[in-house]
N, C-alpha and C positions, 0 to 999 in steps of 0.2 A: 535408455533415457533420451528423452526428444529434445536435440539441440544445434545449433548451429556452431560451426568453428571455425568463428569470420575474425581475426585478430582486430583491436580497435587500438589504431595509434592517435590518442589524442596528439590536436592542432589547437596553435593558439592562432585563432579566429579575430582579425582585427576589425576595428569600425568600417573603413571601409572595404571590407568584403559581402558586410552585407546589406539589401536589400530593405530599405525600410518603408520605402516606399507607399507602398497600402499596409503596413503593420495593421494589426486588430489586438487589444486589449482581450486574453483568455482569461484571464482572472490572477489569484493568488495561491502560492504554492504555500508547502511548509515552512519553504526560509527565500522564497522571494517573485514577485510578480512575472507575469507570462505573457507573453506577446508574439503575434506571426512576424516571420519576415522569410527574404528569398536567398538562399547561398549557391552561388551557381548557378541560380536557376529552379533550384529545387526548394520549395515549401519546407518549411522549418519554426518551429515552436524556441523562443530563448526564453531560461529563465534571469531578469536580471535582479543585482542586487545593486544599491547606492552604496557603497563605504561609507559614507556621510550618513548614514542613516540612523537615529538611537533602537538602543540595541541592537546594534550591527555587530559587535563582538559574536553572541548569539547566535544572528542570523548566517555569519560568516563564518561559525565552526560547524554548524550543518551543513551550508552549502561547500566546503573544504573537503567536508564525510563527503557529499555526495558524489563527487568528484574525483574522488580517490577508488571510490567502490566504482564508479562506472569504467574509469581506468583500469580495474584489477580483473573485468570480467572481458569474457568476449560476448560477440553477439548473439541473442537468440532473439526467435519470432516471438516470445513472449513477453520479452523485457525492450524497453526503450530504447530506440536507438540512440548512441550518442554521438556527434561531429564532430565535437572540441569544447576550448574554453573561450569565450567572447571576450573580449577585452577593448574599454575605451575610457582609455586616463583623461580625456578631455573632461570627462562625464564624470569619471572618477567612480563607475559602473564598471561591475564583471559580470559574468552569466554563462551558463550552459547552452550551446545549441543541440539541441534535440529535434526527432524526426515528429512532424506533426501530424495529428490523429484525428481527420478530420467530422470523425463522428462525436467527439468529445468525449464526457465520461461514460462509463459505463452506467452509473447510478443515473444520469439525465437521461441514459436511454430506454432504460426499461421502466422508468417512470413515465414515459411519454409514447409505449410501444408495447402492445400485446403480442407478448414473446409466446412462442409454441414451445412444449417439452423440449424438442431435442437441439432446439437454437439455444435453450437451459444451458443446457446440459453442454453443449460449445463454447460456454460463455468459461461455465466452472472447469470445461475440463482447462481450458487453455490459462487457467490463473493456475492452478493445480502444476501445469507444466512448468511455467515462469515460477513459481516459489521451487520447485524441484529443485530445476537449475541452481538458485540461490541457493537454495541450502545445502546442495552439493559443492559449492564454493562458499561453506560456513558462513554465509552473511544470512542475518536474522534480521528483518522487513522492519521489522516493529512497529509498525503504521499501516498495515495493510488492511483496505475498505476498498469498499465499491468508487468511490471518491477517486481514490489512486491506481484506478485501472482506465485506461484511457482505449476507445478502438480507432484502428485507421480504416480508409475508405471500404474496404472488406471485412469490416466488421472484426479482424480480430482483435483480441483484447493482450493490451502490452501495461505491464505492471510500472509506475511510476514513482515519482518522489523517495529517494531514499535520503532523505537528511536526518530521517531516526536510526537508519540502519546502523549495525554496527556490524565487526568481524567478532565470528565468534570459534573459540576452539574446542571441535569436534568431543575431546576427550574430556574437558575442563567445564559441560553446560552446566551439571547442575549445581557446581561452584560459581562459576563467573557473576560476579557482582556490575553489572551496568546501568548510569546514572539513568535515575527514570523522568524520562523525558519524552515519551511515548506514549504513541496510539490516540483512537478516538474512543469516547465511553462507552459507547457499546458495542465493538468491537474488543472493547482491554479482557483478557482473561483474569480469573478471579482471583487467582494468584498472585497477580500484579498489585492489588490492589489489599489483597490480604492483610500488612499490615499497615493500610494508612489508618486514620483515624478518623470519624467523621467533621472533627476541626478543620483538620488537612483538605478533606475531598473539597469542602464547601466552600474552600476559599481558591480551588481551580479553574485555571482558567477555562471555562468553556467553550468546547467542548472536549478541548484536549488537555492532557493530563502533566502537568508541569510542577516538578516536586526536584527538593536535590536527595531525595532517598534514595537509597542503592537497594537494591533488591537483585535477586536471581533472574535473571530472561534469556531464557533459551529456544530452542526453535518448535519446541512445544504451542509456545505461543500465540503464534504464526499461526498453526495449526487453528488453533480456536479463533481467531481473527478470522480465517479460510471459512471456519463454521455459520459464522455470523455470514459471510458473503454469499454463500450456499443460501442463506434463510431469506436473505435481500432479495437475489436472484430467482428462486422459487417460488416464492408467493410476491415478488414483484410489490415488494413492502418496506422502503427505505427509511422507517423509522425503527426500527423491530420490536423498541419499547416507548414506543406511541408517544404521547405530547411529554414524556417526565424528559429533564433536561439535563444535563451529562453530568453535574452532581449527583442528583436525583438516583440516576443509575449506577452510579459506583456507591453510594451509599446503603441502594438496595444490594447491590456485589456484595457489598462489604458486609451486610448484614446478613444475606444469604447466598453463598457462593454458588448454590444451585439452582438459583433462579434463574430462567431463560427466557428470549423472546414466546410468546405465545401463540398458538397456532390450533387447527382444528384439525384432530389426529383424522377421524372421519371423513373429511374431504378429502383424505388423498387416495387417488386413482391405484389403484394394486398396482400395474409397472412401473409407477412412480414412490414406490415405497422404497426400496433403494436408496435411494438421494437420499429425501429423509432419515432413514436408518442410517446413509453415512454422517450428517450434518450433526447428529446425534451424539454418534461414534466420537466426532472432531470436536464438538463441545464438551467434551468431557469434564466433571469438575477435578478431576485426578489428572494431573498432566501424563503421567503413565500410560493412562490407558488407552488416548490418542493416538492416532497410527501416525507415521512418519509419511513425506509426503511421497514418497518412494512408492510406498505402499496403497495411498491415496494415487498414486496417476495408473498402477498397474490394476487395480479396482477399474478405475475409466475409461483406462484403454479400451474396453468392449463394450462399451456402452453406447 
């Protein structure tokens, strides 16, 4: 297993230590806004949150998760680096400082970049490795997209935002009950979404899926999340179900669990059958029949 074993002792990271100087507005996470700044010297992505904010309660028990799972792992090349926790009571603001990536998302990039197979193929092995890791330390993504893969100046790709993740235990997945508050629509596996109703779907927020029903999620999931990212990536297609809108598509899930993005089997190149045969594999409508990603990195490894 591909990993590094760099111990992370979070720091509480004060206002002034860092550099705000030329800050840049990166956008919005899952539970709080993104900004550059410089710590030591060194370029750095914070995410911060307002306390004062409504729905802060919310915002501030995912960013809590995120912060506790980034504390419980060490470092790898595929997962986000983290420096500590920012803190500045003046502001009544706290945040994550993270290493910053300065090619952006992964989805901005191959939408704006005619990728070659085996740059593909570099893309998914290295999300492949970062969910490994994770799910080797029982933490299940539950939000993983092209969206949440960010690359640094070398193009590799480090998996982001965990404010849905949870810990999960190994022996306990296909009991464990976790409030569903997860994922983007086409990305969510169909299981997920199995028993909502289509009252329920159509009154979520879009695009993401916010319900207080408890359902089974395990790292199965993950797995078919991984699939949909393989479909993104390969056909260089960040919609997978064209203009229908995140209702739209879990009400299709809901109504056909075996429905998939759509593609044209024909176009693909014989060495590139593989991929697709695995993206296949990983969407599975049977969470069984999904490989683990164990299985999924040593498939990659030669490729």
């Amino acid at each position: 297993m591909t990993q590094e074993l760099v111990d992370v002792n979070p720091l509480i990271i004060e206002e002034d230590k860092l550099d705000w100087s030329n800050s840049i507005f990166l956008g919005n996470g899952a539970s709080g806004s993104v900004f550059t700044a410089k710590y030591f010297g060194i370029d750095v992505a914070v995410k911060v949150i307002l306390k004062t904010n409504s729905g802060v309660a919310n915002d501030l028990s995912d960013f809590y998760n995120e912060l506790e799972l980034l504390r419980s792992i060490t470092q790898h090349s595929n997962i986000i680096r983290f420096f500590g926790l920012y803190n500045n009571p003046s502001k009544n603001s706290i945040g994550l400082v993270m290493e910053l990536c300065s090619k952006g998302s992964l989805s901005n990039y191959i939408s704006s970049h005619d990728l070659s197979f085996d740059e593909k193929v570099q893309f998914i092995k290295g999300i492949a490795n970062g969910m490994q890791y994770l799910h080797y330390h029982n933490i299940a993504h539950r939000d993983l997209k092209c969206e949440n893969v960010l690359l640094d100046a070398s193009l590799t790709p480090k998996i982001i935002d965990f404010g849905y993740s949870r810990m999960i235990a190994d022996d306990a997945m296909k009991s464990m009950n976790l409030t569903m508050n997860i994922g983007t629509a086409a990305y969510c596996a169909p299981e997920i979404i199995k028993s909502q109703t289509s009252s329920t779907i159509s009154l979520m927020n879009e695009p993401e899926l916010r319900s207080n029903t408890t359902l089974a999620y395990d790292k199965r999931c993950d797995v078919y999340s991984f699939a949909i990212c393989i479909f993104v990536i390969y056909f260089q297609n960040s919609n997978p179900y064209g203009r229908r809108t995140g209702p739209q598509i879990l009400m299709q899930l809901s109504a056909n669990p075996n429905a998939r993005p759509k593609y044209n089997e024909s176009n693909i190149p014989p060495r590139e059958e593989w991929l697709v045969n695995l993206m296949k594999l990983c969407w599975s409508t049977n969470p069984q029949d999904r490989p683990s990603f164990e299985q999924i990195c040593s498939l990659l490894q030669n490729k």
